[in-house]
N, C-alpha and C positions, 0 to 999 in steps of 0.2 A: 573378407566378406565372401561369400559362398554362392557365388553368381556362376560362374560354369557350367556351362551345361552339361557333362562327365560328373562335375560333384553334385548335380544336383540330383541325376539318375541313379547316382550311387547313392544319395540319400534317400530318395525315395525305396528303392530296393530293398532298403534295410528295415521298412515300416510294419507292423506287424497290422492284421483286420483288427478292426473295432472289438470288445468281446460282444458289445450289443448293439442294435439300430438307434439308440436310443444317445448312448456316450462315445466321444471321441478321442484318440489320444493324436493330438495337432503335432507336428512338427513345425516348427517357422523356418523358412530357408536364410533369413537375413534378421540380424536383432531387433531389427523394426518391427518386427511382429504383425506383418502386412498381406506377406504372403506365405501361406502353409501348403501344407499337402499331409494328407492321412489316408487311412482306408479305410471302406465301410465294412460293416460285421459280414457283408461277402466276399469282400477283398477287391471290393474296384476301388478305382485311383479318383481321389477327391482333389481338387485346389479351394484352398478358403482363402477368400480377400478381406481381409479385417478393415471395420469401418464403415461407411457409413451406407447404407442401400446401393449399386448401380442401376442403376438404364438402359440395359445392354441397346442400339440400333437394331440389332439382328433378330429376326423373330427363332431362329433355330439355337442363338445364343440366349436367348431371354427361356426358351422351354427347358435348359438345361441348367440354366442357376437358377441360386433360390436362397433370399434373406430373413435369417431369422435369428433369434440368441439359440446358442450351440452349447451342449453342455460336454466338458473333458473330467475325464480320470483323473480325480484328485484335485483340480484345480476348480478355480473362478469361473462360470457361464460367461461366454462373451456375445456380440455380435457379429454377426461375418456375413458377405453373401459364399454360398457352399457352388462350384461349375463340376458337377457329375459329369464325367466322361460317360459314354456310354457304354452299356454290360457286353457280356461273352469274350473277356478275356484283361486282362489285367495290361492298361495302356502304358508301363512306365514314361517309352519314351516321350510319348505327345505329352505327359503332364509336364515332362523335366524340360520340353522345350518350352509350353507355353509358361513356367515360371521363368525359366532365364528369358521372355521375351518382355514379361512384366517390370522385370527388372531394367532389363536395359531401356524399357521406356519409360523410366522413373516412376513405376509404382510406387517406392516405397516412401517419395516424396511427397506425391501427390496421387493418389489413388484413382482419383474421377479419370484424370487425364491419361494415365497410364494405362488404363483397364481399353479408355479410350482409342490410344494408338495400337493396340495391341487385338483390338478384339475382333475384323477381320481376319487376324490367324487364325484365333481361335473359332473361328466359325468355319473356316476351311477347313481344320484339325476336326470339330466335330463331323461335318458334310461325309470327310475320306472316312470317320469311322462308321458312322451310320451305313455307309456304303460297304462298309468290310462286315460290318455285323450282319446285313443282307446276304450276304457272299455266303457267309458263316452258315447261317439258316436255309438260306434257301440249298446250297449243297448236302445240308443235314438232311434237309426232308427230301429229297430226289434218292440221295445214298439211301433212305431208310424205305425209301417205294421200291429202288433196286434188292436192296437187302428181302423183302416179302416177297418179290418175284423170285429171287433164287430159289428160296425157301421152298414155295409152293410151286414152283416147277418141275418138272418129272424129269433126270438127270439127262435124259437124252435132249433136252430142250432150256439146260442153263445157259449154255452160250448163247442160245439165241436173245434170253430173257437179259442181259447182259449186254445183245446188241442192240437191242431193241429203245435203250437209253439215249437219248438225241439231246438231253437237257445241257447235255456237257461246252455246247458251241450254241450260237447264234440258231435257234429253229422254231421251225413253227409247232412243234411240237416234243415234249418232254421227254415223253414215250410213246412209241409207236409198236401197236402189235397187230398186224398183219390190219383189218380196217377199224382196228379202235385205236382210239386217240387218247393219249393220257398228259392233263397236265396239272401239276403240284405248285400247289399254291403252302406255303409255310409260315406259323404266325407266332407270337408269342403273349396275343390276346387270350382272352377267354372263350371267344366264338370264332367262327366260319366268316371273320372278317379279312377282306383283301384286296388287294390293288391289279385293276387287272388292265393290259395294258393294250385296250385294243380288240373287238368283239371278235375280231377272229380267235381270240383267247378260247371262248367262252361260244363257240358257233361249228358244225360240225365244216370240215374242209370239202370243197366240192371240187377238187384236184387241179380247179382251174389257172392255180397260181404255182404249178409242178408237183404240189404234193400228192402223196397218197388219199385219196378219195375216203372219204369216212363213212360208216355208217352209224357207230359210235365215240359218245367223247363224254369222257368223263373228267370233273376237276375235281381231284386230290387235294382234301382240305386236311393238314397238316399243323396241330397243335403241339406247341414245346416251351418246357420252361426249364431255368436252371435248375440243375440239382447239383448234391455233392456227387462222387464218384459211387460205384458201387450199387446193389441193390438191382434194380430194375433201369435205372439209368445206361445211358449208351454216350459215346463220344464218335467223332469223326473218326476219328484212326480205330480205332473198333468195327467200326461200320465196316471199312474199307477191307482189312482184317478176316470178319466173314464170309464177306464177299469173294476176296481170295480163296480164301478155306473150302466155302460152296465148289468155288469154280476149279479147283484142284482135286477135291474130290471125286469131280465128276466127269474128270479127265479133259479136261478145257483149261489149264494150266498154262498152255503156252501164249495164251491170250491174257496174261496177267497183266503184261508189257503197257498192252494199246488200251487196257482198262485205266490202269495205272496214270498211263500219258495224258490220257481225257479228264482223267479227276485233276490233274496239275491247272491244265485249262478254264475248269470254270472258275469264272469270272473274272476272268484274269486280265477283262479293260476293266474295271473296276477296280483294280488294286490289290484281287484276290489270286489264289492259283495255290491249290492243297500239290505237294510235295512229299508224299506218305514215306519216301525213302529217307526226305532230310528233317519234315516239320510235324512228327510223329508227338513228340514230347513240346512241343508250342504250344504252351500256355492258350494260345489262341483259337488254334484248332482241337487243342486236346479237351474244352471246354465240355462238360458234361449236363445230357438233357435227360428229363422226362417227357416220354410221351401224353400229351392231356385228353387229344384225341385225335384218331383218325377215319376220314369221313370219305367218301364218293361218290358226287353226286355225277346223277346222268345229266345232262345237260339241255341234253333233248327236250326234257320235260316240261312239258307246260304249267307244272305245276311251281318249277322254279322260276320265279317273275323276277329277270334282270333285263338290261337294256338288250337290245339286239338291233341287227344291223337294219331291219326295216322298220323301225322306232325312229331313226336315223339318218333314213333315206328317204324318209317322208319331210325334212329339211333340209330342199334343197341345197339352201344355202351352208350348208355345213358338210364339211371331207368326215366320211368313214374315219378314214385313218388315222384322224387326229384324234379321236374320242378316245379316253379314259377314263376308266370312272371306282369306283368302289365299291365290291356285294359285301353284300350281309346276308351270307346264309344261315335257312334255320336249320335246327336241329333235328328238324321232320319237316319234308316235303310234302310227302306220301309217306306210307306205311314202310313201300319197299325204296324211297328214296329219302337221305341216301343209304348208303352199305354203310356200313361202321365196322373197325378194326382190322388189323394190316392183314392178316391171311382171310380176310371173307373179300376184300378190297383185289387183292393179287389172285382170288379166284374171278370175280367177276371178270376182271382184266383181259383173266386167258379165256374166258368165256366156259367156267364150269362150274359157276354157282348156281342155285336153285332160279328157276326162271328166265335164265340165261339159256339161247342156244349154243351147242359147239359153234368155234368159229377155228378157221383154216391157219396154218403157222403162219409166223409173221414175214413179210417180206422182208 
């Protein structure tokens, strides 16, 4: 019987994508034909539990299965509940652990109970990936706000545009350039939808907490979706790649090093941490996006109605600090709010788009 977690990774491995969304070609891990694993026509890692509906306890586990009859390649439609890992990157290991964990707690004897003992991992399992796919994203869209600022920086001032990246560690701000504020918000919605964590997010800095004093702040509303490789599409290690390239070019090469070092860092309590020297070819990182959109709004404006800190502080009884909440930006504020597109975005930035005044380098 084919319990192992080594031979189960290895058979997963060997699984080829769905050719459509529509059919499945299952593999069963064990002859009971209980528990499978296949992949869908984009190549993420499926577990099917054949039998009769679950239950899951966990609401993070209940949003990722899903019961219904399954149709395969060549064969019989059966019933199964289907636990999608989730996208940006192809999870072998976690599937091959959560089947050998099914198994050793008698799925394939008793399913309910199995699925039972077992589904606290899997809801961990899910939690860490949710949390690396954040990793994933949110480093995409920062690298892709760095990558516009090289771009549209004037060579004497890539280094700076390079240092000017804060997003990389714990701060209160993403990017700083001399008193604008930039922070990147990344999603793989259809709108300017996002999680913000705290109106200082979202509220210009009045230096009183050590930072740099704002006079503007813009939130970088970042749209991406999978794509295949190729085309118009961009990957992490690409990003990073230009980035370099930029900064070589323009004789700031010797700062490849600490650029390099910081990109390892994000996210790295989270369980992430880009490694361009070793995780180049990672499935994981090498994950390829479309851009859907890119947005910037001024924050300032009043035309953008989100919570703010004296919304806030008009209840008493409620801490600032704890407040989080979720915007829904539109698509138009104003006219001129926001900017849209990464070099109209990395003009406002440095302060030399229409309507903008010069503003001074960055500190």
């Amino acid at each position: 019987m084919m319990t192992s977690y080594e031979s189960v990774l290895e058979l997963i491995a060997e699984i080829p994508s769905a050719s459509s969304s529509e059919l499945r070609d299952i593999t069963w891990v064990t002859n009971a034909h209980v528990v499978g694993v296949s992949r869908d026509h984009d190549g993420r890692v499926e577990v099917f539990l054949g039998g009769a509906e679950l239950r899951p306890a966990s609401k993070a586990v209940g949003d990722a299965i899903e019961f219904r009859t399954w149709h395969r390649e060549g064969a019989a439609a059966f019933e199964a509940n289907r636990l999608l890992l989730p996208a940006l990157g192809h999870f072998d290991q976690v599937a091959a652990f959560i089947c050998t964990e099914l198994l050793r707690n008698g799925a394939d004897a008793t399913l309910s109970l199995g699925f039972a003992r077992t589904e606290p991992i899997v809801e961990l399992a899910i939690e860490r990936l949710r949390m690396s796919n954040e990793v994933v994203l949110g480093l995409a869209g920062e690298l892709l706000m760095l990558d516009a600022l090289c771009r549209r920086a004037s060579d004497d001032k890539v280094a700076q545009a390079v240092e000017s990246w804060d997003g990389w560690r714990k701060s209160s701000r993403d990017f700083v350039w001399g008193t604008t504020g930039v922070e990147v918000k990344t999603t793989t919605r259809g709108t300017s939808s996002h999680l913000v964590q705290g109106v200082h997010q979202v509220e210009l800095n009045d230096g009183e907490d050590g930072g740099v004093p704002e006079d503007r702040l813009y939130l970088v509303s970042i749209g991406l979706q999978a794509a295949d490789p190729g085309g118009n599409s961009f990957s992490i290690p690409q990003l990073v790649h230009r980035i370099i390239d930029r900064m070589e070019a323009t004789g700031c090469g010797g700062d490849v090093g600490k650029f390099l070092s910081r990109t390892s860092e994000y996210g790295i309590e989270s369980g992430g941490g880009y490694d361009h020297n070793t995780m180049a070819d990672d499935p994981f990182y090498a994950a390829s996006f479309l851009t859907t959109f890119f947005r910037a709004y001024d924050m300032s404006d009043e035309a953008v109605e989100i919570l703010r800190r004296d919304d806030i502080a008009a209840r008493h009884h409620v801490d600032v600090s704890s407040v989080r909440f979720r915007v829904d930006l539109p698509v138009s504020a104003r006219n001129d709010n926001p900017v849209s597109g990464a070099n109209q975005v990395a003009e406002v930035v440095f302060g030399i788009a229409q309507n903008c005044p010069p503003e001074s380098a960055p500190v």
